[in-house]
C-alpha positions as CSV (number, residue, x, y, z in Angstrom):
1,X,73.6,-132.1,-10.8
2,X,70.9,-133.2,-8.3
3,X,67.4,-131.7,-8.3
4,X,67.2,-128.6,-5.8
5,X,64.2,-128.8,-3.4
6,X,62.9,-125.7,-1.3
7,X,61.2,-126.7,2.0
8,X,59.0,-123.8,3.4
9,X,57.9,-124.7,7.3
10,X,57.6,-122.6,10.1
11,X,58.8,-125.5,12.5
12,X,62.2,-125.8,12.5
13,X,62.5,-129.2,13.8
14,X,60.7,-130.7,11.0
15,X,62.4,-128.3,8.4
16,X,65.9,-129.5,9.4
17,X,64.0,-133.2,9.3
18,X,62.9,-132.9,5.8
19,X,66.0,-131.5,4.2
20,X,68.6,-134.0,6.0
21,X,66.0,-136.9,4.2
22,X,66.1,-135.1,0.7
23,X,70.0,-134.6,1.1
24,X,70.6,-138.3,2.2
25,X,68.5,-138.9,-0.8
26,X,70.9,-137.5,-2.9
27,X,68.6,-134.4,-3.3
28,X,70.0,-130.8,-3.0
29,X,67.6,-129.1,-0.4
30,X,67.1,-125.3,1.2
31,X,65.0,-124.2,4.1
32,X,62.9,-121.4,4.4
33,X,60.7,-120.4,7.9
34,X,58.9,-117.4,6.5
35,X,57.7,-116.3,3.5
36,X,60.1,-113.9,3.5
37,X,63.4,-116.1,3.7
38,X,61.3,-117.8,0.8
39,X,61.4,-115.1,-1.3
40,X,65.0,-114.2,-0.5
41,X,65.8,-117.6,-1.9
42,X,63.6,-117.7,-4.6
43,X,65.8,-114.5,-5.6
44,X,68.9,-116.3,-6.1
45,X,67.6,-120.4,-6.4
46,X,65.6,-121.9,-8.9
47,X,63.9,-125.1,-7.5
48,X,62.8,-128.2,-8.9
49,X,60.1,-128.6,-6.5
50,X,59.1,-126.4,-3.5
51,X,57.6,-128.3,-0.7
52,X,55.9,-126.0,1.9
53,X,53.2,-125.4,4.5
54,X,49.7,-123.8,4.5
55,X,50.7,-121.1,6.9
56,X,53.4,-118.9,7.6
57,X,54.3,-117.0,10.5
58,X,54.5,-113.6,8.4
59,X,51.4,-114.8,5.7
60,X,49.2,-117.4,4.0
61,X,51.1,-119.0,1.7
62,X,48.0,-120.5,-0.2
63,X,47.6,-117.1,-1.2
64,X,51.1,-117.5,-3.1
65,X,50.0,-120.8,-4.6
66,X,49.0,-119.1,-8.0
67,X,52.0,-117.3,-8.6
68,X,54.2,-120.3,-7.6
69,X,52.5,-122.9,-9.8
70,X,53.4,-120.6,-13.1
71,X,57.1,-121.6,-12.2
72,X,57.8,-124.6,-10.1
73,X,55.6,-128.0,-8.9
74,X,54.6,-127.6,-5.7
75,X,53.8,-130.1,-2.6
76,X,51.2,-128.9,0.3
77,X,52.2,-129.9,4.0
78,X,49.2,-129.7,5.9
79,X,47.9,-130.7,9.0
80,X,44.9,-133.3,9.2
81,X,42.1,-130.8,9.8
82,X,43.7,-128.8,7.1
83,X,43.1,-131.2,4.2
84,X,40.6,-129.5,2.8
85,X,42.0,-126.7,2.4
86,X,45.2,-128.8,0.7
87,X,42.6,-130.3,-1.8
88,X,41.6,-126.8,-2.7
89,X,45.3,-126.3,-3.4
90,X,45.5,-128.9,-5.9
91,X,42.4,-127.3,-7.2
92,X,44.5,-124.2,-7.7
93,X,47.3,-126.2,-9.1
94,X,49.8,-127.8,-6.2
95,X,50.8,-131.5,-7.5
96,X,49.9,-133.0,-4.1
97,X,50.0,-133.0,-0.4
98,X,51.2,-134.3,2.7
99,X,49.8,-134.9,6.2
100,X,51.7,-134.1,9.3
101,X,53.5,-135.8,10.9
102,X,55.1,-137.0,7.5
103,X,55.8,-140.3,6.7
104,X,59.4,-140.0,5.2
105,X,58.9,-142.6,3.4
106,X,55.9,-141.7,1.6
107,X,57.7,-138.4,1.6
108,X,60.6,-139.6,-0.8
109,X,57.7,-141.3,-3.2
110,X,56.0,-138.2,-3.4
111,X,58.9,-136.2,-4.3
112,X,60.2,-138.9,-6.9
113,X,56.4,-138.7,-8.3
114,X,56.2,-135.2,-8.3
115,X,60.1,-134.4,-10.2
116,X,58.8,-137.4,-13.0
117,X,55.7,-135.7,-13.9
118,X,57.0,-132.3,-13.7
119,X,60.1,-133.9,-16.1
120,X,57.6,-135.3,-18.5
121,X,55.8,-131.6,-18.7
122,X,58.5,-129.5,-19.4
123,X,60.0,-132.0,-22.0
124,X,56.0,-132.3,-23.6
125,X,55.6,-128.3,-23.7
126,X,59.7,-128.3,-25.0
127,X,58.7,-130.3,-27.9
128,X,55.2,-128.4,-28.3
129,X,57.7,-125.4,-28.4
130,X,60.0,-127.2,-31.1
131,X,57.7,-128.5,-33.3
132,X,56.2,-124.9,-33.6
133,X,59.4,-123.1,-34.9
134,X,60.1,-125.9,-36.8
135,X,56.6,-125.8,-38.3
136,X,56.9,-121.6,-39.0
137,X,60.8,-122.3,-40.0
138,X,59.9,-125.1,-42.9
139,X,55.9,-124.1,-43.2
140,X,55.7,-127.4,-45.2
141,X,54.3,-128.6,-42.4
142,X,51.4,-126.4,-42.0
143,X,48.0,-126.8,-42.2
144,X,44.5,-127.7,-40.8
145,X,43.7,-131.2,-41.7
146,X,43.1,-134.1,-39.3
147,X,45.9,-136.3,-41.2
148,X,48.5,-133.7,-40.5
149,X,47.2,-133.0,-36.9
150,X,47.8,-136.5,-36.3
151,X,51.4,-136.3,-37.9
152,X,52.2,-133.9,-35.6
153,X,50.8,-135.7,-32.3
154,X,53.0,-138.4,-34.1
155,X,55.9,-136.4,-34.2
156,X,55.6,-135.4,-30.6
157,X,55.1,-139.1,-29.6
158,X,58.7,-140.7,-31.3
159,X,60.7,-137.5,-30.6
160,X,61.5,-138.1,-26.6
161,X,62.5,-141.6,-27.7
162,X,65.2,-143.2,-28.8
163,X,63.0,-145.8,-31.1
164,X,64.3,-145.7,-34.6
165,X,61.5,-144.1,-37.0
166,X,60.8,-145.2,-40.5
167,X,59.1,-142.6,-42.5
168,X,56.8,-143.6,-45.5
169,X,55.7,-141.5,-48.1
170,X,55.6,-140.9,-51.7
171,X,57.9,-138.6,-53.1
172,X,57.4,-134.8,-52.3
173,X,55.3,-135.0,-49.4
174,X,58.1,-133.9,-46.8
175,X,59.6,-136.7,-45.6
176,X,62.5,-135.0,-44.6
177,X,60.7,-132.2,-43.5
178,X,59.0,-134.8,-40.7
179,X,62.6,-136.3,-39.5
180,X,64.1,-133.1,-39.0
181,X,61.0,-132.1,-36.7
182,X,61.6,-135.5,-34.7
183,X,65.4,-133.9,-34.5
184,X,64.2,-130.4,-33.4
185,X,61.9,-131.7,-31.1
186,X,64.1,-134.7,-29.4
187,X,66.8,-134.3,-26.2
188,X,69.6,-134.6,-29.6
189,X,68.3,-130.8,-31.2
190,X,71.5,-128.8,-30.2
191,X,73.5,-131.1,-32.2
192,X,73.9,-132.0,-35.8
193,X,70.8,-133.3,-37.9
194,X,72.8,-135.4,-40.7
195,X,70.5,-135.9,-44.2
196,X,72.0,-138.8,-46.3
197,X,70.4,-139.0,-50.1
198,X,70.8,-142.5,-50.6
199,X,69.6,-141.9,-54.3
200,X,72.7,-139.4,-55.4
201,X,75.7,-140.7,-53.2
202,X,77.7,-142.4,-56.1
203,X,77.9,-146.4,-54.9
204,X,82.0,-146.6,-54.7
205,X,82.0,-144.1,-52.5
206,X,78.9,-144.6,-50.3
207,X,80.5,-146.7,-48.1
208,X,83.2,-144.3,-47.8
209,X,80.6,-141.0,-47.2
210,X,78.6,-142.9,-44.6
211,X,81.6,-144.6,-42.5
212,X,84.7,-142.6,-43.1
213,X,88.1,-143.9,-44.4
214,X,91.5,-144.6,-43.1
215,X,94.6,-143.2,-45.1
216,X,95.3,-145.7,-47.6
217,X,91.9,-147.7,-48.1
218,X,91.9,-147.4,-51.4
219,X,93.6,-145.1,-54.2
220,X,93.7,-141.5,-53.5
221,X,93.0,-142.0,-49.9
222,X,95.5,-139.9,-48.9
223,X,94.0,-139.1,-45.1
224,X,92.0,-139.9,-42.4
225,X,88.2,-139.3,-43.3
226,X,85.3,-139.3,-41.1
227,X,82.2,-140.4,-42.5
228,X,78.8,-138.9,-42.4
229,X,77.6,-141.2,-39.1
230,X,80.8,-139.6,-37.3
231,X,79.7,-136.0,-38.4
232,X,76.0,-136.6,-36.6
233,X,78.1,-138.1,-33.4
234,X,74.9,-137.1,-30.9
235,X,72.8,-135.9,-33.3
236,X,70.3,-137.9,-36.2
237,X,71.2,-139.5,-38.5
238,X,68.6,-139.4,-41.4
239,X,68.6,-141.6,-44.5
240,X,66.6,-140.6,-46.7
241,X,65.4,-143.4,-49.8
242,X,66.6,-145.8,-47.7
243,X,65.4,-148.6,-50.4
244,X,68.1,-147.7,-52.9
245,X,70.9,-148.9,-50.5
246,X,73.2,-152.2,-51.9
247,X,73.3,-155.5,-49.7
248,X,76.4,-155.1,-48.4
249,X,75.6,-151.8,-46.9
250,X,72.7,-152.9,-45.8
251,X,75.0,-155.5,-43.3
252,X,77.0,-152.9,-41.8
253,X,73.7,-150.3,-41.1
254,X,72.1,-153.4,-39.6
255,X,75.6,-153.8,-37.0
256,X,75.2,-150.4,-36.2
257,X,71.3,-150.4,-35.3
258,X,71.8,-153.6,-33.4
259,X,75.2,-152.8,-31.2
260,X,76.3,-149.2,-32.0
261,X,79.7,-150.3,-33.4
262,X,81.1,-149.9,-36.8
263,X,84.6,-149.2,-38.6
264,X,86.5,-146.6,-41.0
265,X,86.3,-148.2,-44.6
266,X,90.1,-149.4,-44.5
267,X,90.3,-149.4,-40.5
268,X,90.4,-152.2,-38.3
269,X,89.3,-150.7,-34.9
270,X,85.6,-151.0,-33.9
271,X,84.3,-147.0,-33.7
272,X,80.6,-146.9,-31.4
273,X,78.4,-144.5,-33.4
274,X,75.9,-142.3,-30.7
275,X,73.6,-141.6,-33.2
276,X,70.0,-141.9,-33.6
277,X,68.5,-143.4,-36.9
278,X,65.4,-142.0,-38.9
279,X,64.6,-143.5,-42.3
280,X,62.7,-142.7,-44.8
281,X,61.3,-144.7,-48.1
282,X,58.9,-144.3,-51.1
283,X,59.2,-147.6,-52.0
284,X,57.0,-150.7,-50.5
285,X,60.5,-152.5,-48.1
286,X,58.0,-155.0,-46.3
287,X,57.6,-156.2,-50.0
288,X,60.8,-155.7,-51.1
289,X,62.3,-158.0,-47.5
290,X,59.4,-160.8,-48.6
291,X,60.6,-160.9,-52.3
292,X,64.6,-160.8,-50.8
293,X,65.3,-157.0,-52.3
294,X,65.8,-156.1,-49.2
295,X,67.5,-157.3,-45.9
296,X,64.3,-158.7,-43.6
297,X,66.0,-158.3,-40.6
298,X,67.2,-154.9,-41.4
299,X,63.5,-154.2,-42.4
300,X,62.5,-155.0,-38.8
301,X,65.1,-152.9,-37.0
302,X,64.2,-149.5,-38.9
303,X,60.4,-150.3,-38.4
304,X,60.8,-149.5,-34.6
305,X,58.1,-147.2,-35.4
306,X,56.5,-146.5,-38.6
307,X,55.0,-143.2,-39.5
308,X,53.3,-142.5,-43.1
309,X,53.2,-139.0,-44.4
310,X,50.0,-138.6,-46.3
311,X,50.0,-137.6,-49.8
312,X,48.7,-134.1,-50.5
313,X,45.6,-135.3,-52.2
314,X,44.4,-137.2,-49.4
315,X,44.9,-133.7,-47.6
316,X,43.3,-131.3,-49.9
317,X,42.2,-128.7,-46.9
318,X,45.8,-127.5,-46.6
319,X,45.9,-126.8,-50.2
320,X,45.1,-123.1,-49.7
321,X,47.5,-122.3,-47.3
322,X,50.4,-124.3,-48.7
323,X,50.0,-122.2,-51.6
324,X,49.4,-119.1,-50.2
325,X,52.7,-119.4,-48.0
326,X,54.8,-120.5,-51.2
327,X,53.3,-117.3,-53.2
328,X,53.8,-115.3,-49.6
329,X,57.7,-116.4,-50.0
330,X,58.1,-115.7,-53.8
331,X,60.3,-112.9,-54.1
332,X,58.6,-111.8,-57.2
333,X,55.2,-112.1,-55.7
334,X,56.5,-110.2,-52.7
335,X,56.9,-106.8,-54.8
336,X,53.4,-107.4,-56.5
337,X,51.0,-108.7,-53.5
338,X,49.9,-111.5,-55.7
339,X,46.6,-113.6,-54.4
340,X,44.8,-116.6,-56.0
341,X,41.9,-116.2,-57.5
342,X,39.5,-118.2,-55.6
343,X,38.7,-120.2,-59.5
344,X,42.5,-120.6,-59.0
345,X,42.0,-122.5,-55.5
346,X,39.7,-124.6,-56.7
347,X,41.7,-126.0,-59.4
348,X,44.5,-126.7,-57.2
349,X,42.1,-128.2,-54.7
350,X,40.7,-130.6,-57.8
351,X,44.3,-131.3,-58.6
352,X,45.3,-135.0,-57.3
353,X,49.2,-134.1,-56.9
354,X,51.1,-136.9,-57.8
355,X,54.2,-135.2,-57.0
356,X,52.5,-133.9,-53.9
357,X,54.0,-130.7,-52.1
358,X,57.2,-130.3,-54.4
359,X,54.9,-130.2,-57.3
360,X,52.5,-127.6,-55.7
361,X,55.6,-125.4,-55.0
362,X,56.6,-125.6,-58.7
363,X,53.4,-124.9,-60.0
364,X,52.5,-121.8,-58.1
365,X,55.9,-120.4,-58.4
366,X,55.4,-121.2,-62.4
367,X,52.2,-119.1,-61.9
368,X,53.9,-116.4,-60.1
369,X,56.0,-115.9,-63.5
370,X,53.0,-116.5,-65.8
371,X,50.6,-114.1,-64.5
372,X,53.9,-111.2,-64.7
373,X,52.8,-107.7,-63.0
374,X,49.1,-108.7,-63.0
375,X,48.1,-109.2,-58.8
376,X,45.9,-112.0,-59.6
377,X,46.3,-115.3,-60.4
378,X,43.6,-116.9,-62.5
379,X,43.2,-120.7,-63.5
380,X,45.3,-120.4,-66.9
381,X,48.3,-119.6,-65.3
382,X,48.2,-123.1,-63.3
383,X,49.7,-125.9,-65.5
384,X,50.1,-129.1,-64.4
385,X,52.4,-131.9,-64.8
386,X,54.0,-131.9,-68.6
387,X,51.1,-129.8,-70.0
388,X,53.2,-126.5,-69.7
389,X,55.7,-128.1,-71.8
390,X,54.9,-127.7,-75.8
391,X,57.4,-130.5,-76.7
392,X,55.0,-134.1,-77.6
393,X,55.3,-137.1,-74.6
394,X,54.3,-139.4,-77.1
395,X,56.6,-141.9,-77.8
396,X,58.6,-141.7,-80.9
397,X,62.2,-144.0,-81.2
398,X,63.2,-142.7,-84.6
399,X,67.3,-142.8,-85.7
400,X,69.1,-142.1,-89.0
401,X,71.3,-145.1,-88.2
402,X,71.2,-148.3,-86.5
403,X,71.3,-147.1,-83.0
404,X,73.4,-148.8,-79.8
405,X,71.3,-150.4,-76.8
406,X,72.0,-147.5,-75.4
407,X,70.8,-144.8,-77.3
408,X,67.3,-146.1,-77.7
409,X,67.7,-146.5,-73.5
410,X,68.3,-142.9,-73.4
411,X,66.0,-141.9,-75.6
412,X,63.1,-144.1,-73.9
413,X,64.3,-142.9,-70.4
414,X,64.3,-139.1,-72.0
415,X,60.6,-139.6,-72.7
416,X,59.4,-140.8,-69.7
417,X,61.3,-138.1,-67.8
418,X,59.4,-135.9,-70.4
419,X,55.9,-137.5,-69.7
420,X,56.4,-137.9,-65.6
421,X,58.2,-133.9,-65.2
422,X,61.3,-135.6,-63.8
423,X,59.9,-137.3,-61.3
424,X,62.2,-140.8,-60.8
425,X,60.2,-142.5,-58.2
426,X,57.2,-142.7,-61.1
427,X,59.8,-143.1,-63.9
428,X,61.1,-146.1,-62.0
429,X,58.0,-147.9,-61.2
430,X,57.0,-147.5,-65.0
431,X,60.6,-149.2,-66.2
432,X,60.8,-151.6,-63.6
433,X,64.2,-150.4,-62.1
434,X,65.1,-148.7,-59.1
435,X,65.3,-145.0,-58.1
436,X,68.8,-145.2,-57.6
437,X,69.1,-146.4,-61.3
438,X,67.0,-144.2,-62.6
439,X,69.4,-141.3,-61.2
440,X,72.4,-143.4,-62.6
441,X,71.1,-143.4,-66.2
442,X,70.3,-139.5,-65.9
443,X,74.0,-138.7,-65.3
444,X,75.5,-141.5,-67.5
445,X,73.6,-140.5,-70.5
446,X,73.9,-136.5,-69.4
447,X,69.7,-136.0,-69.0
448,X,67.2,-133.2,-68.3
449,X,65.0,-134.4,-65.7
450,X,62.5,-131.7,-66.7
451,X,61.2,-130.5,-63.2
């Protein structure tokens, strides 16, 4: 539906002139003489703009400005001795004015000007509004450093957008955390937020969880399934470890950022997929596409925009409050009041954090348990990494038998679960494999990742 315009003038010829060029426009448009026929319609109408004059028969209608300004933009018709008192108006917050007689032309540019900034506005303060509950919803994303200011001017930026966002990180920072604020805060936020791990799909059935099936694609396809991209029809679509994704995958994601389309594994008609993308990585892709890991030209589609979430150690000031909101939430802690000790803060604060916010929740929930009915929470009861464990991280391959390639793989994989607390992305980098077959090995040989 067509913006509604209210036109407040006392002279009814130029009313009636100004409304029949808004209609013919293709603007909806009421007229009001008074400022009491204004208020009558403001009682049942609400306008996109209100044009109006200076002075009314039965009032000023400056001295209504104020009041008006809280709720709608507003244009000042005034005569040309008048114009100082119009620039005083957009002193007190009208968007602009107009001297009589009106130009209709410059009339329609005003009005076009006026509706775009006033659009711009209400979708800026929507998403200032979003990103705040999601912020108080998650409270991962709190804090008072300048790195995570600028991650939420960031946020603010991509979300009105369509651009496809790549978000970079190392593991635990909040990756996911930061798409589904770019959801919450984006025109798509009343309709499904889709998180894909690309990690834990199992690979025969990936292609079959992301795109959907037709009955019959392969054995024990016994009916129609839509896939994961149909479920966020609207909404985001977020893919999270983006890096672990095979080749030929890889193909059918690039068809999809490039023209929309894509089929049912099994199907033969093309399906268009309105969807928008957010990806996330811990890994390096631009290397990965220059050493042919990774499709290049896929590379370049997801890097519409890139945004890197800063590891907590390179944001140490949000340390307190992080952990104070994790102790805060605790259910435990809720029943005893607990509070760090401000020794306690200072050790988290010296702390580097490889496994950045995850690993801070662990450790002060660990604490919470440690320090049992006591209220505070002194430096020993913060261990970090595999030092609360009593079990050695050196390594020791020792067998009463001649073992199989794949015991002394599990056993070496055991250890450096051991000596990393579970975390794959480090365990990976250390044996030279990727995430995704890090996770592989952890099920196939029926692991603890120790986290």
């Amino acid at each position: 539906m067509s913006e509604l315009i209210l036109v407040i003038e006392d002279d009814v010829t130029l009313n009636k002139l100004i409304i029949d060029q808004l209609i013919g426009a293709g603007y909806r448009a009421l007229g009001a003489v008074s400022w009491r026929e204004t208020k009558k319609h403001l009682e049942k109408n609400e306008p996109s703009l209100i044009i109006m004059d200076g002075r009314l028969p039965d009032g000023d209608s400056l001295a209504q400005l104020p009041e008006l300004v809280e709720e709608y933009p507003v244009i000042i018709l005034t005569a040309y001795g008048s114009v100082k008192s119009a620039v005083d108006a957009m002193k007190n917050g009208a968007e602009d004015y107009l001297l009589k007689p009106v130009s209709l032309d410059e009339l329609l540019l005003t009005v076009q000007r006026t509706l775009s900034t006033a659009a711009l506005r209400s979708d800026h303060q929507f998403c200032k509004r979003q990103l705040k509950q999601t912020i108080y919803r998650d409270r991962t994303l709190i804090g008072q450093s300048a790195t995570l200011e600028e991650i939420h001017r960031l946020i603010e930026a991509v979300a009105q957008d369509y651009i496809t966002v790549l978000i970079q990180g190392e593991s635990g920072t909040g990756k996911e955390l930061v798409a589904r604020a770019i959801h919450d805060c984006s025109p798509r936020s009343t309709r499904n937020f889709v998180a894909v791990d690309c990690c834990t799909l199992q690979e025969k059935l990936f292609e079959s969880e992301l795109f959907g099936h037709e009955k019959g694609a392969f054995t024990g396809a016994d009916r129609q399934k839509k896939g994961l991209i149909e479920g966020a029809e609207g909404g985001t679509l977020f893919l999270d470890e983006i890096g672990e994704i095979e080749p030929s995958i890889q193909a059918k994601l690039l068809r999809i950022l490039e023209t929309g389309i894509f089929r049912r594994l099994g199907g033969t008609k093309d399906l268009y997929a309105n969807i928008r993308i957010l990806a996330a990585t811990n890994r390096n892709l631009e290397k990965m596409a220059s050493e042919g890991a990774f499709r290049p030209d896929l590379f370049y589609r997801l890097n519409g925009f890139d945004l890197t979430v800063p590891p907590l150690r390179n944001r140490r000031v949000d340390i307190p409050e992080l952990a104070e909101h994790f102790i805060n939430n605790h259910s435990f802690s809720r029943r005893i009041d607990k509070q760090l000790t401000p020794a306690a803060i200072r050790k988290l604060i010296a702390y580097d954090w490889p496994g950045n916010i995850r690993e801070l929740k662990n450790v002060v929930e660990r604490a919470i348990i440690l320090s049992r009915d006591k209220r505070k929470i002194e430096p020993n009861h913060l261990a970090f990494g595999s030092s609360h464990t009593t079990q050695s991280t050196v390594l020791n391959l020792t067998f009463d038998h001649e073992p199989s390639l794949d015991e002394i793989t599990a056993q070496y994989l055991e250890h450096q679960l051991k000596k990393y607390s579970g975390r794959r992305s480090q365990v990976a980098d250390v044996m030279k494999i990727s995430e995704r077959s890090v996770y592989r090995m952890i099920k196939r040989f029926n692991l603890k990742e120790h986290q």
